[in-house]
C-alpha positions as CSV (number, residue, x, y, z in Angstrom):
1,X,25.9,147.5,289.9
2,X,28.4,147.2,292.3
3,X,31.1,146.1,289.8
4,X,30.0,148.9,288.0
5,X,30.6,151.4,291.0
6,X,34.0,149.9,291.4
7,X,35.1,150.4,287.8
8,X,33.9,154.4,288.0
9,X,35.9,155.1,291.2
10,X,39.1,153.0,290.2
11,X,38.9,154.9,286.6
12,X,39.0,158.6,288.8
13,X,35.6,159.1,286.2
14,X,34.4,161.8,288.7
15,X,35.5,163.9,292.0
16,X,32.8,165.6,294.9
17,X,33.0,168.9,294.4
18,X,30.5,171.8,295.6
19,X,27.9,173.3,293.6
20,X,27.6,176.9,292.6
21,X,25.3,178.8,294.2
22,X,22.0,178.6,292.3
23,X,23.1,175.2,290.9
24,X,20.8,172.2,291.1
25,X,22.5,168.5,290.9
26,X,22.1,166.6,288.0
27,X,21.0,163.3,288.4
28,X,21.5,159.4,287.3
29,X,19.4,156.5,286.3
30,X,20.7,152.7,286.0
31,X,20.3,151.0,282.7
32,X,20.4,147.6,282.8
33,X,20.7,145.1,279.9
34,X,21.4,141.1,279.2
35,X,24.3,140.1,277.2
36,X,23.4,136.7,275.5
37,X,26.0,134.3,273.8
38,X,25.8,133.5,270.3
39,X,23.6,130.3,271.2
40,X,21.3,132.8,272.7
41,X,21.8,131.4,276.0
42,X,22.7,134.4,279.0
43,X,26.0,135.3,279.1
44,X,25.7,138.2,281.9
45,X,23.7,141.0,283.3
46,X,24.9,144.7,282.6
47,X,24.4,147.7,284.6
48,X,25.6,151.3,283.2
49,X,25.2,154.5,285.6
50,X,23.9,157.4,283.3
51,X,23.6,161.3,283.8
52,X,20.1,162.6,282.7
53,X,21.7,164.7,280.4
54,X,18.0,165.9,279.1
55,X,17.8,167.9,282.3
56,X,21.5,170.0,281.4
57,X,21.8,173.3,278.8
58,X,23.9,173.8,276.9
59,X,26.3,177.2,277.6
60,X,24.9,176.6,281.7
61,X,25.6,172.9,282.6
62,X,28.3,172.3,279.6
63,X,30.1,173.5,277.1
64,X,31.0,170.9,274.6
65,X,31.1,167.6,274.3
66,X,33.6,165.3,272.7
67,X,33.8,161.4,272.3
68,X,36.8,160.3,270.8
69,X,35.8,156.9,268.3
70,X,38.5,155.6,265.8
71,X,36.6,154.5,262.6
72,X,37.9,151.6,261.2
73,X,38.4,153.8,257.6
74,X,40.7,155.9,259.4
75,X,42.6,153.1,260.9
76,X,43.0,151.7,257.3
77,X,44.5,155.0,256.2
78,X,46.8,154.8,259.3
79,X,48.3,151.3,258.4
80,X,48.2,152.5,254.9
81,X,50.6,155.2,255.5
82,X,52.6,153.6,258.0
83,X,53.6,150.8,255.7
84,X,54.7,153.1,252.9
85,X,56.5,155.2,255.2
């Protein structure tokens, strides 16, 4: 967990701010999961800090989200053009 801390402040992933009035906090829960090698023998333990998002509306809390994920099609067609160019 406390790696985990470390990695959110060094990345800047949030600053402390004050609420709105009429605003109520959202909060957080710890996941926790155990990576195994491929001999199924433990390789490490995993914590991840994550918003209840079920608790947020949408148009109030947010207004979109966006997660930007390269598919590895699209990176084909990259490469693919890059190498006729």
């Amino acid at each position: 967990m406390n790696e985990e801390i470390k990695a959110l402040e060094e990345n800047k992933t949030w600053s402390i701010g004050t609420l709105p009035p009429g605003k109520q906090t959202i909060g957080c829960r710890w996941l926790y999961k155990n990576k195994f090698n491929s001999d199924g023998s433990l390789d490490k333990h995993k914590a991840c800090l994550v918003a209840k998002d079920y608790t947020q509306q949408l148009g109030v809390d947010f207004a979109d989200t966006f997660s930007p994920i390269a598919k590895l099609t699209t990176v084909r067609l990259l490469l693919a053009i890059a190498t006729q160019k």
